[in-house]
MIDOSE-1310 file (N, C-alpha, C; in nm, 2 decimals, decimal comma, always signed):
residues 242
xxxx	-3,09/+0,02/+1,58/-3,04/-0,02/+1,45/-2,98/+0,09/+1,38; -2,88/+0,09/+1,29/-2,84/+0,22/+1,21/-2,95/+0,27/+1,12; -3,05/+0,22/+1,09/-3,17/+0,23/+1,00/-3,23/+0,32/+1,10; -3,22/+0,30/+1,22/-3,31/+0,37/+1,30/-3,22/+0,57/+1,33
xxxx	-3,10/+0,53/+1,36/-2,99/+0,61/+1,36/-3,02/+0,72/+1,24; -3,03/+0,64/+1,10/-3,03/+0,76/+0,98/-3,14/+0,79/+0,99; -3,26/+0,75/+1,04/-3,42/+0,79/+1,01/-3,43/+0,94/+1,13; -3,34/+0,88/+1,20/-3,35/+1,02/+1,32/-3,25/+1,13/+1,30
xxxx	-3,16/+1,13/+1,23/-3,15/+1,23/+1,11/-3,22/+1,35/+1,02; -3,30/+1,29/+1,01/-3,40/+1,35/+0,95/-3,47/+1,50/+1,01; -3,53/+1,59/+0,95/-3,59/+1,73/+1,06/-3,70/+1,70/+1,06; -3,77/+1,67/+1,19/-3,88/+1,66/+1,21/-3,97/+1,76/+1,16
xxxx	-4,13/+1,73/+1,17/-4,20/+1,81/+1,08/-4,30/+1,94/+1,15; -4,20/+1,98/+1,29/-4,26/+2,06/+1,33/-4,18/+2,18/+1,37; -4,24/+2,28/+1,42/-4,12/+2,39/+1,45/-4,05/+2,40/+1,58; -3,93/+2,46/+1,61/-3,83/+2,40/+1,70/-3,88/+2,52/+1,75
xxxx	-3,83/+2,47/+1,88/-3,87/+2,58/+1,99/-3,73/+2,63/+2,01; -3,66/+2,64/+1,98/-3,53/+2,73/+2,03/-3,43/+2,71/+1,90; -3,30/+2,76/+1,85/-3,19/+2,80/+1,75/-3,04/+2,78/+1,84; -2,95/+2,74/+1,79/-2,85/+2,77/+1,87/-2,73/+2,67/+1,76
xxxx	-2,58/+2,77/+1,76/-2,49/+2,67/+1,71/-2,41/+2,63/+1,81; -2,33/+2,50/+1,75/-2,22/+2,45/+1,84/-2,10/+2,47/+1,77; -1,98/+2,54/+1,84/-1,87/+2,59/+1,78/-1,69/+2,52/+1,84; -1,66/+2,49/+1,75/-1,49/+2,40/+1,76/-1,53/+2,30/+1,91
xxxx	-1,63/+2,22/+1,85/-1,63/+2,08/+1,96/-1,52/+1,96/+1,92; -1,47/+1,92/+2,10/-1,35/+1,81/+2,09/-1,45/+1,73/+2,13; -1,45/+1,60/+2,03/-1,48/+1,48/+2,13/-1,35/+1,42/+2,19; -1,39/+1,36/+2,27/-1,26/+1,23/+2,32/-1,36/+1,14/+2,42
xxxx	-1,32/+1,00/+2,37/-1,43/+0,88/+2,44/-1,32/+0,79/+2,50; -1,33/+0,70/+2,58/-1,32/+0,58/+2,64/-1,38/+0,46/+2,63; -1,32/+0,38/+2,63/-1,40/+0,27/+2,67/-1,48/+0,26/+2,76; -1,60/+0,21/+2,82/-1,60/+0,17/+2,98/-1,71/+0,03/+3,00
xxxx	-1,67/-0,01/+3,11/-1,75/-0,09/+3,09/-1,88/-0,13/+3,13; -1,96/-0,16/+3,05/-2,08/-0,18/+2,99/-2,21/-0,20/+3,11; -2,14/-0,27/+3,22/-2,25/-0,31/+3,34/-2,22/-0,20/+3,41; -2,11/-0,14/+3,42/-2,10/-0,01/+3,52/-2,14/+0,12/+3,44
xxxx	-2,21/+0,06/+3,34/-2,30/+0,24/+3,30/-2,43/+0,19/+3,31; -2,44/+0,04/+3,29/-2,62/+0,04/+3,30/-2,64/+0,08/+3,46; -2,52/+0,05/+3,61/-2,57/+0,07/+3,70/-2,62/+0,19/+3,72; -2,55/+0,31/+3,66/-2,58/+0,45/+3,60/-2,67/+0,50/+3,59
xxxx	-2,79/+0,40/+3,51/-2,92/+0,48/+3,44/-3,05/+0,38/+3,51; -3,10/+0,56/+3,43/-3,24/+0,53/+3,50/-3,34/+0,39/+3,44; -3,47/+0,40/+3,53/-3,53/+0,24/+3,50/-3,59/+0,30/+3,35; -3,59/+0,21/+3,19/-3,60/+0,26/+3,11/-3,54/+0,32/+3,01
xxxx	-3,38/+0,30/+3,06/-3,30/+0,30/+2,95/-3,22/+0,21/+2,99; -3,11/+0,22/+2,85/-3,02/+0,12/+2,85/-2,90/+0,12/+2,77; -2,75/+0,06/+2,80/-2,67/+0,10/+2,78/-2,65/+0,06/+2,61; -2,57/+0,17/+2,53/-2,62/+0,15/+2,39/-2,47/+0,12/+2,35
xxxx	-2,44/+0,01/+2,27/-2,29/-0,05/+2,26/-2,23/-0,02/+2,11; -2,14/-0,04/+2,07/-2,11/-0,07/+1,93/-2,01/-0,14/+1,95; -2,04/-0,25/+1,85/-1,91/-0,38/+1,87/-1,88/-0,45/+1,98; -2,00/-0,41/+2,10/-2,03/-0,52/+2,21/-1,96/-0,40/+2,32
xxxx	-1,92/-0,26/+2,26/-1,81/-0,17/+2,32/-1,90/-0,06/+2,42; -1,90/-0,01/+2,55/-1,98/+0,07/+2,55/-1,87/+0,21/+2,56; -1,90/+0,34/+2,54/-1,82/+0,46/+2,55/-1,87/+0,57/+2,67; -1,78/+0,61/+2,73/-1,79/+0,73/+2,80/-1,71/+0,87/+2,74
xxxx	-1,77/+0,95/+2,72/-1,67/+1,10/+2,62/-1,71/+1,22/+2,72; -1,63/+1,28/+2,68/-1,62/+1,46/+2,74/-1,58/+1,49/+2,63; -1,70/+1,63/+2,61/-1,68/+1,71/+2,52/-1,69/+1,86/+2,53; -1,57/+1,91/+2,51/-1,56/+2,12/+2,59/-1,58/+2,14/+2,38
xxxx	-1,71/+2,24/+2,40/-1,71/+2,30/+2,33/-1,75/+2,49/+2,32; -1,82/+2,57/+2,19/-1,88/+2,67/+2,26/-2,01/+2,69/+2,20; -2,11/+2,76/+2,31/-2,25/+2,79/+2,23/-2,22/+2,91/+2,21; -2,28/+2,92/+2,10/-2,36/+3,07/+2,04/-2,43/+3,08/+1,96
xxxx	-2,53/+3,19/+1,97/-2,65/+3,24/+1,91/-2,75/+3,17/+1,96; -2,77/+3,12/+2,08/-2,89/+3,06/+2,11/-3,01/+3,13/+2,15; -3,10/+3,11/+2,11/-3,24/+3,22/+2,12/-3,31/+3,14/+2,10; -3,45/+3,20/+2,17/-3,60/+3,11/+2,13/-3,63/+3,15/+2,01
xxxx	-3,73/+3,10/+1,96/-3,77/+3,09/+1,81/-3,77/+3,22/+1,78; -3,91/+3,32/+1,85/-3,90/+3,41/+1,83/-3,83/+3,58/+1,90; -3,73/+3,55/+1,92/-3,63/+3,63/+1,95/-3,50/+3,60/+1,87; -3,42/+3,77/+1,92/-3,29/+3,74/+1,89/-3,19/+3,65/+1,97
xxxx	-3,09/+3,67/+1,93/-3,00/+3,61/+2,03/-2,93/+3,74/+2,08; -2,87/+3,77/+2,20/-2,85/+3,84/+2,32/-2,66/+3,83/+2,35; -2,62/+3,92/+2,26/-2,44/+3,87/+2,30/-2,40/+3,81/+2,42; -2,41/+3,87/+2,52/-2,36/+3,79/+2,67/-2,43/+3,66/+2,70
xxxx	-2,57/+3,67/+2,70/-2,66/+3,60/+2,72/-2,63/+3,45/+2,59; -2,62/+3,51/+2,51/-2,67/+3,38/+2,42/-2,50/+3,33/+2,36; -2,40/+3,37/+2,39/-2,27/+3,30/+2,41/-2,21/+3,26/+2,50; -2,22/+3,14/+2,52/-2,16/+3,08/+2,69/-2,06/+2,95/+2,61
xxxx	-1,97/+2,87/+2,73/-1,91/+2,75/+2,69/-1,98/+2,62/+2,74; -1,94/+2,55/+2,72/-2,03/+2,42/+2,77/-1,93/+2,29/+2,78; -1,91/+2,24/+2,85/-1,82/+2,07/+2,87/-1,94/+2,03/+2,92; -1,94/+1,89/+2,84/-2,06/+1,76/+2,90/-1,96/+1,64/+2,91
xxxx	-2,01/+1,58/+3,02/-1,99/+1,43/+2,99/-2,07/+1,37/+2,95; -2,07/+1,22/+2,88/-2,17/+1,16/+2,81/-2,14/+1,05/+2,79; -2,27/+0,91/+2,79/-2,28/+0,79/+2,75/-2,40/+0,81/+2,66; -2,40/+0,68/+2,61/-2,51/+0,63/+2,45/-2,60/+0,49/+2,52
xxxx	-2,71/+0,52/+2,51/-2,82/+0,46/+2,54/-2,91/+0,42/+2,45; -3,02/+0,40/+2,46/-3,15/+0,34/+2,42/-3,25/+0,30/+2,51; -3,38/+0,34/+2,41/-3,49/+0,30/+2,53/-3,53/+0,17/+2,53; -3,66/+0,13/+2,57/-3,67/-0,03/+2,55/-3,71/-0,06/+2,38
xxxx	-3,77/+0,06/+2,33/-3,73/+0,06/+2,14/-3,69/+0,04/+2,10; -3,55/+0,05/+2,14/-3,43/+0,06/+2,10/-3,38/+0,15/+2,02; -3,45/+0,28/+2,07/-3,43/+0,43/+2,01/-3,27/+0,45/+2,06; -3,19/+0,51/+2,01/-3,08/+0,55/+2,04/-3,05/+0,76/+2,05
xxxx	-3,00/+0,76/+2,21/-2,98/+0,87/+2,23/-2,85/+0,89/+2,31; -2,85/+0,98/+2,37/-2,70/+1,03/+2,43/-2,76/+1,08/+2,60; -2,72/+0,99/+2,70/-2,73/+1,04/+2,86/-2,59/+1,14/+2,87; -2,67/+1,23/+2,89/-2,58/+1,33/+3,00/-2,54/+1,31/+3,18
xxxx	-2,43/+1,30/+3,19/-2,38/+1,25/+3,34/-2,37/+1,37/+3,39; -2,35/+1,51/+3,33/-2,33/+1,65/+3,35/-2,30/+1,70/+3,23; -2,34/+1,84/+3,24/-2,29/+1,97/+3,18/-2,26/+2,10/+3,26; -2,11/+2,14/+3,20/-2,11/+2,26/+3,31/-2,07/+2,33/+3,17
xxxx	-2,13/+2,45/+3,27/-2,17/+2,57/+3,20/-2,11/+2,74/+3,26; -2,09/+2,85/+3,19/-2,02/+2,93/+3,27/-2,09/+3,02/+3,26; -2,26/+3,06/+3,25/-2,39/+3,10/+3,23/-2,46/+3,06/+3,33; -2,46/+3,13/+3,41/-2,58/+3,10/+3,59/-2,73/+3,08/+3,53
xxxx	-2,73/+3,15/+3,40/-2,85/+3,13/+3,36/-2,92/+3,05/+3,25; -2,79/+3,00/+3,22/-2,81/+2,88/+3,12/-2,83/+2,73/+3,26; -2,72/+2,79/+3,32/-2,75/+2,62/+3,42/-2,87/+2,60/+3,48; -2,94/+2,72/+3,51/-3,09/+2,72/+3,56/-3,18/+2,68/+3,48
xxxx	-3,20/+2,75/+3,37/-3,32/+2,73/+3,27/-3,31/+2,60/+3,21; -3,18/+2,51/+3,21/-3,15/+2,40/+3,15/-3,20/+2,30/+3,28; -3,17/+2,32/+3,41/-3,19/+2,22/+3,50/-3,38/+2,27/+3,53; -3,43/+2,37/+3,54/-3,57/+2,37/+3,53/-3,64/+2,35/+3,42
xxxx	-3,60/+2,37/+3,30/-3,72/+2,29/+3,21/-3,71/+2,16/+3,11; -3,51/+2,17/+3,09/-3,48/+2,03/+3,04/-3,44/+1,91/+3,12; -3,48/+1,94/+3,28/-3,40/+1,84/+3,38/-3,33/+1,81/+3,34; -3,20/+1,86/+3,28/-3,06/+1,80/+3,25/-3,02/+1,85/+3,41
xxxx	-2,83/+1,79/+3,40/-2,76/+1,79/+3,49/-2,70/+1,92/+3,48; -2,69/+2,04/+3,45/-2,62/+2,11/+3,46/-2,54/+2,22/+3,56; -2,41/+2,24/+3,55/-2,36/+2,30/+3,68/-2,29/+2,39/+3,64; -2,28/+2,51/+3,73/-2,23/+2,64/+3,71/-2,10/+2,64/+3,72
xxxx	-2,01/+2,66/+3,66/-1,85/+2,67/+3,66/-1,78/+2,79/+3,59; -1,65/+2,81/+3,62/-1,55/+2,88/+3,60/-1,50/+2,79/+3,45; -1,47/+2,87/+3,34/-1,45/+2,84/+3,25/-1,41/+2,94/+3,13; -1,31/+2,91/+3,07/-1,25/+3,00/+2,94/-1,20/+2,94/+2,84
xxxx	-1,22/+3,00/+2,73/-1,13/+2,93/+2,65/-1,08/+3,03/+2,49; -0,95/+3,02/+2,47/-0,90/+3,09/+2,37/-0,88/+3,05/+2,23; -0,89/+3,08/+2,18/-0,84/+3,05/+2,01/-0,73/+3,12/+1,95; -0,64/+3,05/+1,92/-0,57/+3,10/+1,83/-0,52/+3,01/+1,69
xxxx	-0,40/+2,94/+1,71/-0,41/+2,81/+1,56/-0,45/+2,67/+1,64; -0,44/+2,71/+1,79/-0,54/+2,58/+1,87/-0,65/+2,61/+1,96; -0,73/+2,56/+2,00/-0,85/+2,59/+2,13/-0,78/+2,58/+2,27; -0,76/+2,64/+2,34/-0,71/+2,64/+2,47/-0,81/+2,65/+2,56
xxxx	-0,83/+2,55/+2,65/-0,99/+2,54/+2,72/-1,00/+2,49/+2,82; -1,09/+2,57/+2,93/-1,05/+2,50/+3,04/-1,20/+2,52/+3,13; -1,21/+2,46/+3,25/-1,30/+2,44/+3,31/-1,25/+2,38/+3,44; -1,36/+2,47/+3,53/-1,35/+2,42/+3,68/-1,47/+2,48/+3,73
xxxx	-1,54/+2,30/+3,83/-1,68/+2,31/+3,84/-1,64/+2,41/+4,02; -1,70/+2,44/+4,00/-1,74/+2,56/+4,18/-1,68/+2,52/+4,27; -1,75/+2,32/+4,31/-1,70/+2,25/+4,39/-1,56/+2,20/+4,39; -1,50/+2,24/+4,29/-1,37/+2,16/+4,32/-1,25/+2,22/+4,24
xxxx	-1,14/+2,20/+4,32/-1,02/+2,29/+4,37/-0,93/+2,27/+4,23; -0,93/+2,19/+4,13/-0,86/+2,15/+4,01/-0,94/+2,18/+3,88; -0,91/+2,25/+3,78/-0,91/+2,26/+3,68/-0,89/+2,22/+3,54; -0,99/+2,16/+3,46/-0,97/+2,10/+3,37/-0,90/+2,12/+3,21
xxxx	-0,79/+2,07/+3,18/-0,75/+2,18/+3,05/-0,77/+2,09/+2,93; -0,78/+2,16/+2,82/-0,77/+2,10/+2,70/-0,73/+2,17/+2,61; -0,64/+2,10/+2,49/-0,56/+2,20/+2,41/-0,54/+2,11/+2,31; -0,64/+2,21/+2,16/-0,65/+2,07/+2,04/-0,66/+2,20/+1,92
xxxx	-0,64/+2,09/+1,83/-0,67/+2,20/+1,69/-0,67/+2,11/+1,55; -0,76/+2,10/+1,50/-0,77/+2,03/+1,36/-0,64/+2,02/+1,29; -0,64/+1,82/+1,19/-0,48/+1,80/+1,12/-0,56/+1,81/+1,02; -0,67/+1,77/+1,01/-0,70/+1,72/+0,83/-0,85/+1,82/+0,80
xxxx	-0,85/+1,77/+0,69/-0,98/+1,84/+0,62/-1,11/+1,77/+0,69; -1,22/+1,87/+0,70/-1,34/+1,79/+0,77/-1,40/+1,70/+0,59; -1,48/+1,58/+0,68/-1,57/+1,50/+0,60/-1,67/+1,40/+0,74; -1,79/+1,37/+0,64/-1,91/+1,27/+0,72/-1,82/+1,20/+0,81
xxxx	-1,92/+1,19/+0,90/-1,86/+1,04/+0,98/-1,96/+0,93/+0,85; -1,89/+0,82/+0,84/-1,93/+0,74/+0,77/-2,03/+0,59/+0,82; -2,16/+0,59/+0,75/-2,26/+0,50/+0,83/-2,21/+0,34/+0,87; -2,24/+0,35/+1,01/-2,20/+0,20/+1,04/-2,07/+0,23/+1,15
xxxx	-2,02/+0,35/+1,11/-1,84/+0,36/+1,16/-1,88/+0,38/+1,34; -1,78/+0,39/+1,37/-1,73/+0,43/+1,53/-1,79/+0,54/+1,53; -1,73/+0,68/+1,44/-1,75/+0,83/+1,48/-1,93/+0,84/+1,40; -1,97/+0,74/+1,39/-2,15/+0,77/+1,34/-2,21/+0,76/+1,46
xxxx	-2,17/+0,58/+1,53/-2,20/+0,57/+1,66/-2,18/+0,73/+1,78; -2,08/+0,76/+1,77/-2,10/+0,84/+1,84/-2,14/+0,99/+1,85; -2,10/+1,04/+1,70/-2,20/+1,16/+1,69/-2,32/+1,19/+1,66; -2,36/+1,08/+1,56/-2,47/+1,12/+1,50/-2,60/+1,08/+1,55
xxxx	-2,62/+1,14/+1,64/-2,69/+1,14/+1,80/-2,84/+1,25/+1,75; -2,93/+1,24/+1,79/-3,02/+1,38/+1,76/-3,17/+1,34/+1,85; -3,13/+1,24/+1,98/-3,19/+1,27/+2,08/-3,10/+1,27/+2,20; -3,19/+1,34/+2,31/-3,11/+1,31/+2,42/-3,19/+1,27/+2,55
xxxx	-3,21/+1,21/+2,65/-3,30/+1,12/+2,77/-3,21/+1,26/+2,86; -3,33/+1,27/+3,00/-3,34/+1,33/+3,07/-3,43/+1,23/+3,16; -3,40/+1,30/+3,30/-3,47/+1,17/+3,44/-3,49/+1,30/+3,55; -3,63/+1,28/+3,59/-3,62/+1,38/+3,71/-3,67/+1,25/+3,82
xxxx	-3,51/+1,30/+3,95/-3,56/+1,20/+4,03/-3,71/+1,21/+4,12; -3,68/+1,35/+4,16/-3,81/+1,41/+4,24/-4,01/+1,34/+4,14; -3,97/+1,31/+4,07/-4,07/+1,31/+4,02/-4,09/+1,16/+3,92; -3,97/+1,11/+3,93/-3,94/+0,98/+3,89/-4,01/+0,95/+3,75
xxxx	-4,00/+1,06/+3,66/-4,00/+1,06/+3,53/-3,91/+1,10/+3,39; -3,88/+1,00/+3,33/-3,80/+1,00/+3,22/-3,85/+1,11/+3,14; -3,76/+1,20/+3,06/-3,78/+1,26/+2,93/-3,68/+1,25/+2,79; -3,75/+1,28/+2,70/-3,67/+1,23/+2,54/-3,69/+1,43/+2,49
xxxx	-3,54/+1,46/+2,44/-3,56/+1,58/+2,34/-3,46/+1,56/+2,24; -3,56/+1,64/+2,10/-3,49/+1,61/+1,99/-3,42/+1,75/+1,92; -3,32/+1,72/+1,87/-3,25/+1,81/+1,81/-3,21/+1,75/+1,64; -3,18/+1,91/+1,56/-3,16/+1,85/+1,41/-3,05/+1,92/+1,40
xxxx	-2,97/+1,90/+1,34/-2,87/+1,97/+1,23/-2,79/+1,87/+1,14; -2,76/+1,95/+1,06/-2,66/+1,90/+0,93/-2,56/+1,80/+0,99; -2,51/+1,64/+0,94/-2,46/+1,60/+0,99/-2,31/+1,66/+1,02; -2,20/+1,62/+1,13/-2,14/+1,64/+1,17/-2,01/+1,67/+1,02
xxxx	-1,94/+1,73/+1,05/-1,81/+1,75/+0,92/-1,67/+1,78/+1,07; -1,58/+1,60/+1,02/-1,52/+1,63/+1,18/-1,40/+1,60/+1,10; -1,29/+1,62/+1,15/-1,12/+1,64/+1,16/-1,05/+1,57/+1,24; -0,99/+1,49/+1,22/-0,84/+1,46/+1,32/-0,85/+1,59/+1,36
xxxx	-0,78/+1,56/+1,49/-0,73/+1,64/+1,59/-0,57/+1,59/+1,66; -0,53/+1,73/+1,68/-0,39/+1,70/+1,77/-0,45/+1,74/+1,90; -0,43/+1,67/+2,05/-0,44/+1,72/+2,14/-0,37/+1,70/+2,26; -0,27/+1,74/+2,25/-0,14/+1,72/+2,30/-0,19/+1,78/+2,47
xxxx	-0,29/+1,81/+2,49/-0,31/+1,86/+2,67/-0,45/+1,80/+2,66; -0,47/+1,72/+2,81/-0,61/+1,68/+2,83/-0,62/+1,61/+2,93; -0,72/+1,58/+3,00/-0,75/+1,50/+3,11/-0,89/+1,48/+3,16; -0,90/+1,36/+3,27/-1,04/+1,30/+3,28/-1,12/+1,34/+3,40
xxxx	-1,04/+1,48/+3,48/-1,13/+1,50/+3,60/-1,30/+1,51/+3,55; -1,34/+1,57/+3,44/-1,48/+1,58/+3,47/-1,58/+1,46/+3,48; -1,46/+1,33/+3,39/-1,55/+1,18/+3,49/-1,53/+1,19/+3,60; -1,44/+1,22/+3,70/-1,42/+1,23/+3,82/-1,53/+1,27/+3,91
xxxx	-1,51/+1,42/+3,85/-1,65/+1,48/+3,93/-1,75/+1,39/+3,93; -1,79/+1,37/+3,86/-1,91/+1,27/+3,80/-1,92/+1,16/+3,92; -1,82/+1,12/+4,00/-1,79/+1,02/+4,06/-1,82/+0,87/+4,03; -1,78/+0,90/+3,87/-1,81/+0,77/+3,76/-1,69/+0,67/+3,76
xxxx	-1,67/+0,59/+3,74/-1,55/+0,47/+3,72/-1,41/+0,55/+3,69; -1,29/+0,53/+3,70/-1,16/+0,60/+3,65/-1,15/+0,54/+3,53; -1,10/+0,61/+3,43/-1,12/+0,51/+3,26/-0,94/+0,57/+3,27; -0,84/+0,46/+3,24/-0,74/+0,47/+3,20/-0,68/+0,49/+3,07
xxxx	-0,60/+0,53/+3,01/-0,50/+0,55/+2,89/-0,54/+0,67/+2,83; -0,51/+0,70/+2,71/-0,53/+0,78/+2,61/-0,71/+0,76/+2,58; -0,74/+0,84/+2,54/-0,86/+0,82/+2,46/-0,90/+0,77/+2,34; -0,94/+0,64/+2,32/-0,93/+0,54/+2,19/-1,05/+0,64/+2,06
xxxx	-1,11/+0,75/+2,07/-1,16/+0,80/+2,01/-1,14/+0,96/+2,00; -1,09/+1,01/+1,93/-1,07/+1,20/+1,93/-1,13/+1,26/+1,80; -1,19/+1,31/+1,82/-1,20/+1,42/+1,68/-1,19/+1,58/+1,71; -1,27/+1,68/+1,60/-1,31/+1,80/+1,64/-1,43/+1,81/+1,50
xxxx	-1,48/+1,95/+1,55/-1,61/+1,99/+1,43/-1,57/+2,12/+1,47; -1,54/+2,21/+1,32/-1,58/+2,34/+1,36/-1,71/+2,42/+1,40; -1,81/+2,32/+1,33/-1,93/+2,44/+1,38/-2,03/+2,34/+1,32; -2,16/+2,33/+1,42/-2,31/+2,29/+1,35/-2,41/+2,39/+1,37
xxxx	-2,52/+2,39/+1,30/-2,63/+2,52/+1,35/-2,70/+2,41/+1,40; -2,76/+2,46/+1,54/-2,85/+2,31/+1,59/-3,04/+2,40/+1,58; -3,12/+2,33/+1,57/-3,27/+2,34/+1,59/-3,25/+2,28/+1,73; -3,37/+2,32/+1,83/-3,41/+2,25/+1,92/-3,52/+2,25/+1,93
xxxx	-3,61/+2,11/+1,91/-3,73/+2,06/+1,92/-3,82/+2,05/+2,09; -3,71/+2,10/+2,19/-3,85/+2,08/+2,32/-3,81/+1,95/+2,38; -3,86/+1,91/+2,49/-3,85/+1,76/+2,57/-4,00/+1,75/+2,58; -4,02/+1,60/+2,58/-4,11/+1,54/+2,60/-4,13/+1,43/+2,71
xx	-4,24/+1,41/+2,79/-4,23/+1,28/+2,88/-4,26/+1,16/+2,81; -4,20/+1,08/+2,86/-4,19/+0,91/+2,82/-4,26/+0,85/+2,91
């Protein structure tokens, strides 16, 4: 429910085990359809809709300053890029979170520590990206011979996504589900930060190989959803089993 949406919002009342910001993130979503992502997920979730719609997005952004509580953050080490793909779920609660289909990463040692203690999907890749009055960004996973580009830059002034809207549905996210098959257990981790402050975007360069990789459904047309965010500071609260 969006009652449940704003309540998880909120900063939990314990201390995060890790710090990190997120820096000039593109969303862009699709449609897709709705039985071909529940075939997707693990037993225990479920696909999470708005307007009966369900969404698939990639999003190239950059981390930095990521550090455990009590450390600094580490220049090489603690600035890397990140592209995810992602669908919106819920559990049988009807808690609402964000499945990751992948993340690639251009840190050997981000993809490791992420795939051994948060079972996410993460994969090591070739990746760059420039700034100047746009983000020029690109990505290519190890396994494969094509390269992903993206080229975007804020039109308008940032503000809220607004409750109830499309872009609440889709950012204002602050869990995320993990599944280890080997062990055939689900996990939930929570994150906090300040709600999203996003912008039109122009993005005149872009494309959908990293559903590809994914070897997920081909989603056609433009992307019925785009934005950008310059920056959030994120807390990270740890995974838990379900």
């Amino acid at each position: 429910t969006w009652r449940q949406r704003e309540l998880l919002q909120r900063r939990p009342k314990r201390s995060p085990v890790m710090f990190q910001s997120w820096e000039h993130l593109l969303f862009l979503h699709w449609e897709i359809d709705a039985k071909s992502v529940q075939a997707t997920l693990p037993p225990g979730l479920f696909v999470d809709t708005h307007e009966h719609k369900a969404y698939i997005g990639i999003v190239p952004f950059c981390m930095r300053r990521i550090r455990p509580r009590f450390l600094p953050s580490v220049p090489y080490v603690s600035n890397f890029l990140e592209c995810n793909v992602r669908t919106y779920v819920h559990d049988a609660e009807g808690v609402p979170g964000v499945w990751f289909y992948s993340l690639d990463t251009d840190r050997w040692f981000a993809h490791w520590l992420a795939r051994t203690f948060f079972h996410l999907p993460y994969f090591w890749a070739s990746m760059g990206a420039k700034r100047t009055d746009e983000i020029n960004y690109d990505v290519r996973r190890r396994d494969q011979h094509e390269a992903s580009h993206y080229l975007y830059s804020p039109v308008s002034e940032e503000h809220p996504a607004r409750p109830e809207s499309l872009d609440f549905f889709l950012l204002e996210r602050y869990l995320l589900y993990a599944h280890s098959k080997e062990k055939e257990q689900l996990y939930r981790g929570r994150v906090h930060h300040a709600p999203y402050q996003v912008s039109e975007v122009n993005v005149p360069t872009w494309d959908t190989l990293p559903i590809s990789w994914n070897g997920l459904p081909e989603v056609l047309g433009n992307p019925i959803h785009t934005c950008t965010s310059r920056r959030v500071d994120v807390e990270i609260f740890g995974i838990e089993k379900l």
